[in-house]
C-alpha positions as CSV (number, residue, x, y, z in Angstrom):
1,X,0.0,0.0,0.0
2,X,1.5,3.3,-1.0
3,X,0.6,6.4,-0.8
4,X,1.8,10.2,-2.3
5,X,1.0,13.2,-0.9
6,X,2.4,16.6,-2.6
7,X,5.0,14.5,-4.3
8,X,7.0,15.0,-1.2
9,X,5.7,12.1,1.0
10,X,6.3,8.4,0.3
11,X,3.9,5.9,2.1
12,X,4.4,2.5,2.0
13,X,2.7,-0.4,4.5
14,X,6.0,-2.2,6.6
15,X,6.9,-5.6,5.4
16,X,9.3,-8.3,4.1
17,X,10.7,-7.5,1.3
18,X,8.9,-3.9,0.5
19,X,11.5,-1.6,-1.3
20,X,11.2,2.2,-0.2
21,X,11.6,5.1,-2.5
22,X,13.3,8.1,-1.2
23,X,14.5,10.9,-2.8
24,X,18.1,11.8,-2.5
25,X,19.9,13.2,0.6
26,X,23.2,14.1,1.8
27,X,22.8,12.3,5.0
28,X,19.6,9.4,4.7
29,X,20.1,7.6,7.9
30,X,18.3,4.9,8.2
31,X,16.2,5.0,11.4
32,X,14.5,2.0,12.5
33,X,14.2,-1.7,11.5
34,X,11.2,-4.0,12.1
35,X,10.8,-7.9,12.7
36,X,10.1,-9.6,9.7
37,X,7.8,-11.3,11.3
38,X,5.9,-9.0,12.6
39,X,2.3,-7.9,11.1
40,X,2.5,-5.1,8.9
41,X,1.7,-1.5,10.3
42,X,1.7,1.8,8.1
43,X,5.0,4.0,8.4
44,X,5.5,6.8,5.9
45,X,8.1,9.7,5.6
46,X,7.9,13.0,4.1
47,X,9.9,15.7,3.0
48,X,10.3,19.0,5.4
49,X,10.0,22.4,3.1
50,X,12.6,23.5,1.2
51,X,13.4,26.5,3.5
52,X,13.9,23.6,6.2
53,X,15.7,20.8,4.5
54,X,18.9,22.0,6.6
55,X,17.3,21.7,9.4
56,X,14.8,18.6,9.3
57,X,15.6,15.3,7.3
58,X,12.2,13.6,7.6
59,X,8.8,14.0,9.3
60,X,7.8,10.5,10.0
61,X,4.4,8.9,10.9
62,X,4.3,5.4,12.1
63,X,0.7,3.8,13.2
64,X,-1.6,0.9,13.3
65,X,-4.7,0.6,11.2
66,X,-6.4,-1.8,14.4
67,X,-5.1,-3.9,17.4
68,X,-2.2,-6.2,16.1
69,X,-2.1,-9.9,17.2
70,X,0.9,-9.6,19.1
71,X,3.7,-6.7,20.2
72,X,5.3,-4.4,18.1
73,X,9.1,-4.6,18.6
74,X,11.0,-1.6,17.0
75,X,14.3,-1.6,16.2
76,X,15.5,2.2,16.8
77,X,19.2,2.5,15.2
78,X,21.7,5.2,16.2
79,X,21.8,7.9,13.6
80,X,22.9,10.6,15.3
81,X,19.4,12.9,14.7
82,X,17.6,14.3,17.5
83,X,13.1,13.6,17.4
84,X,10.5,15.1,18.5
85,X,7.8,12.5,18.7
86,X,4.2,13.1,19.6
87,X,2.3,10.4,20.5
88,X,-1.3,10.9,18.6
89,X,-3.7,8.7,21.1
90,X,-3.2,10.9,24.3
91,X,-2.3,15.0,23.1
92,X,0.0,15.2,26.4
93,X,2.4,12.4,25.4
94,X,5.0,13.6,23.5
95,X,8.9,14.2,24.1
96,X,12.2,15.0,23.0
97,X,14.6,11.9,22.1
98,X,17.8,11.1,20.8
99,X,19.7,7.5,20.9
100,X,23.2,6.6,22.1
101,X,26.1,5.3,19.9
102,X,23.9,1.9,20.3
103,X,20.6,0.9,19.1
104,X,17.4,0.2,21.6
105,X,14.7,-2.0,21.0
106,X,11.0,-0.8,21.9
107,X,7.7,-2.4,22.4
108,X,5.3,-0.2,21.1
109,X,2.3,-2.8,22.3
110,X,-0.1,-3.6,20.2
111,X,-2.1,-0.2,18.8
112,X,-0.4,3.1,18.8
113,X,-0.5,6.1,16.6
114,X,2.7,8.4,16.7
115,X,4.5,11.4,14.7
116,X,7.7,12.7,14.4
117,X,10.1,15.3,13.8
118,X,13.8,13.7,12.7
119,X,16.5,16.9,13.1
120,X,20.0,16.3,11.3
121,X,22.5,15.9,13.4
122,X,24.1,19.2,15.1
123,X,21.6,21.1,14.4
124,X,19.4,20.5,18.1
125,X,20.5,23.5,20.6
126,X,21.2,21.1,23.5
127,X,22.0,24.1,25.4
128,X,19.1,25.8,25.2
129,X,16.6,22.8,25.1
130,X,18.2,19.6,26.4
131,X,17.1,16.2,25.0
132,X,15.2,13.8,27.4
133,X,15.6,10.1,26.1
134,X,12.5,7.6,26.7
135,X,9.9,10.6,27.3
136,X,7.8,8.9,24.9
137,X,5.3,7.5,27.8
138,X,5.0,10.1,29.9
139,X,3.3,13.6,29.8
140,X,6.0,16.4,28.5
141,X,6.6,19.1,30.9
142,X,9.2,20.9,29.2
143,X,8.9,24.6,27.8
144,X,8.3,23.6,23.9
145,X,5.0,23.8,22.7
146,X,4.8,20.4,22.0
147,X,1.9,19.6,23.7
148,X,0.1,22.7,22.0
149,X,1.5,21.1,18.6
150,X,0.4,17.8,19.5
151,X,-3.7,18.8,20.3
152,X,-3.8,20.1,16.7
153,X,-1.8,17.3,15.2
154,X,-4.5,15.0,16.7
155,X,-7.4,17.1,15.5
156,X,-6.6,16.9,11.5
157,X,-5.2,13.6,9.4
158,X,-1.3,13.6,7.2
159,X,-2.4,16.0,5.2
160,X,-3.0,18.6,7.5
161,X,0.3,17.4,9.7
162,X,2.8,19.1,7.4
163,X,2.2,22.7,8.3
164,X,1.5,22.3,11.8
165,X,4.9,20.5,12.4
166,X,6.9,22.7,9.4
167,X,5.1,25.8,11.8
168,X,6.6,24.5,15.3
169,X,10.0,24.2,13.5
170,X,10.0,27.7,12.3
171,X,9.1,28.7,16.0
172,X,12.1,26.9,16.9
173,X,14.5,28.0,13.7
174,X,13.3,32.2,15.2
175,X,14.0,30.7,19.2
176,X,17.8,29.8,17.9
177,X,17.0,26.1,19.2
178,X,17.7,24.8,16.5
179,X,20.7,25.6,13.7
180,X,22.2,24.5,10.5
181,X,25.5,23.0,11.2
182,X,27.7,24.2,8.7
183,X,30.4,21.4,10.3
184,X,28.2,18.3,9.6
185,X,27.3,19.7,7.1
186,X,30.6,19.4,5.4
187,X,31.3,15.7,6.9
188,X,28.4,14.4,4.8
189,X,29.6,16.1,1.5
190,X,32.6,13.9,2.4
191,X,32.0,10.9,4.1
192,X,33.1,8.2,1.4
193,X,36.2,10.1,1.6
194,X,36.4,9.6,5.8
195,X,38.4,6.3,7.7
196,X,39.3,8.2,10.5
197,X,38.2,11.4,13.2
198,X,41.7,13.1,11.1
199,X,39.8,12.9,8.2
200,X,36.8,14.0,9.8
201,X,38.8,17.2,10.7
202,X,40.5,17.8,7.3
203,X,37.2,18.0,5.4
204,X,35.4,19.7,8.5
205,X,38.7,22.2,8.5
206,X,39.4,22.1,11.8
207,X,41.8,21.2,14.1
208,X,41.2,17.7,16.1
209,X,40.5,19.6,18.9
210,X,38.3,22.0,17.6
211,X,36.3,19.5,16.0
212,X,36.0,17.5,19.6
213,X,34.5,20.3,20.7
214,X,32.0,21.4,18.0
215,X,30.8,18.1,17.8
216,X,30.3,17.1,21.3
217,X,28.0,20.7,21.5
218,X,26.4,20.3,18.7
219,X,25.7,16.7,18.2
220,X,26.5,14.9,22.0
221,X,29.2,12.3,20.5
222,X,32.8,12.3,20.4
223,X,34.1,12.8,17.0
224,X,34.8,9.0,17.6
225,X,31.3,7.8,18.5
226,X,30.0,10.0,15.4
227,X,32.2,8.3,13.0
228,X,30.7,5.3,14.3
229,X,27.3,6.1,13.9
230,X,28.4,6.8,10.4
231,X,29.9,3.7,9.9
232,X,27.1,1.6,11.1
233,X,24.9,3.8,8.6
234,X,27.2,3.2,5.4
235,X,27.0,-0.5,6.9
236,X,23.1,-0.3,6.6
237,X,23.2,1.0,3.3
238,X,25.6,-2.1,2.3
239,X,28.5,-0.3,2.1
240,X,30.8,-1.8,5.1
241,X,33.8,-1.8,2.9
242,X,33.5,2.2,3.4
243,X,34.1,2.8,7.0
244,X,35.9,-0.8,8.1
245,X,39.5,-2.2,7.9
246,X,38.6,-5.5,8.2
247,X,35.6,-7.8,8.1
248,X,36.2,-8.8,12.3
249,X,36.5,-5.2,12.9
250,X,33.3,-4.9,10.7
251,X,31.3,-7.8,12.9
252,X,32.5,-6.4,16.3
253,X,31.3,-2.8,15.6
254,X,28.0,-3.7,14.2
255,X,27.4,-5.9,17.0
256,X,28.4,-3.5,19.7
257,X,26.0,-0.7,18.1
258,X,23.1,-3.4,17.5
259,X,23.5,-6.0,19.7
260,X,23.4,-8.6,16.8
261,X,25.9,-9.8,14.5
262,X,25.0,-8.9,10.5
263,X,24.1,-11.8,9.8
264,X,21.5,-12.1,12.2
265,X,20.7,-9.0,11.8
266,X,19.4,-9.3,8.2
267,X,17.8,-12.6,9.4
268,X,15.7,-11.2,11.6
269,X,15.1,-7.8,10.6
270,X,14.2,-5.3,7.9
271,X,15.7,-2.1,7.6
């Protein structure tokens, strides 16, 4: 099932061996993953604005269409991007979220209804709003109007979602909470050209130092753990021979970040 809105959104119902059209991007991280087995539930991505593209990678929707036999076990991989999620069955439930240099696995249960904002990396203002991981159960007390966002979000259907969460970013672009990062920027133009946080400073052209400390203000990570996040990405995309000396050094790190080897990695789960 597929479905276009605007010819900026691609919708497309999760499972086995569905192919997903996206269009082009400097960095397309790829998010989640989902049990092969598991019953198919709707997930679709669309495209920000133009005016936003440096700013927002994806607006994502992810939902049930009726109560699923069993749990629904998603696979969240590191990618380095902050979210905003709103949960679209209670208007108070929504949060600010942003994973590790390792993956987590969640039980979403067996009916649920959210949408999300996916920031590129760097560009979240940690400073002046600070991430809270796992809020995405619990009531949001922070000082973004998310919960404001989240009562209209739940009031109109995908069509209608698009300028309400394009709106809240502006409100945030004018707030200086969130910035284009003219230093990831550059390490995304580049990254087939990257084996190392040296190389990560020559194309970023800074110092090692100054680059340790951009990245850990703007993104969280270590130059180090944001290599790896970019490795495990090229890896996603089939592309391991990229970012790894050596097929052992390839296994361990994948495992590390995932918690499964490759192999059963692509056994049991589609990305």
């Amino acid at each position: 099932m597929r479905y276009v809105l605007g010819g900026d959104a691609i919708w497309e119902t999760i499972a086995p061996h569905v192919s997903k059209r996206t269009s082009q991007h400097m960095y397309d991280p790829k998010g989640n993953s989902t049990e092969k087995a598991v019953q198919p539930v709707q997930f679709g991505e669309f495209e920000p604005p133009r005016h936003l593209r440096a700013i927002v990678h994806r607006f994502l929707d992810l939902k049930t269409e009726g109560v699923l036999e069993q749990d629904y076990r998603f696979h969240a991989l590191p990618d380095a991007c902050t979210y905003l999620v709103f949960d679209q069955r209670d208007p108070n439930i929504a949060g600010v979220t942003k994973l590790r240099a390792s993956s987590d696995e969640l039980n979403l249960g067996r009916e649920f209804h959210y949408m999300n904002i996916r920031f590129l990396p760097g560009v979240w203002q940690s400073q002046s709003a600070p991430v809270g991981y796992g809020m995405v159960n619990s009531a949001y007390t922070g000082d973004l109007p998310l919960i404001a966002t989240n009562r209209m979000l739940c009031k109109t259907d995908i069509t209608g979602a698009q300028p309400i969460l394009s709106d809240l970013v502006d409100q945030m672009v004018a707030r200086g909470l969130v910035i284009a990062n003219p230093v990831t920027e550059k390490i995304f133009e580049h990254m087939e050209e990257i084996y190392s946080v040296a190389d990560m400073a020559e194309v970023a052209r800074l110092s090692t130092r100054q680059l340790q400390r951009t990245l850990k203000r703007t993104t969280g990570f270590s130059p180090h753990d944001f290599l790896k996040i970019l490795r495990l990405q090229q890896a996603l995309k089939g592309e391991p021979s990229l970012s790894y000396a050596d097929q052992s050094h390839f296994i361990h790190s994948f495992r590390k970040a995932t918690g499964y080897t490759p192999g059963r990695y692509s056994r049991k789960f589609d990305v």
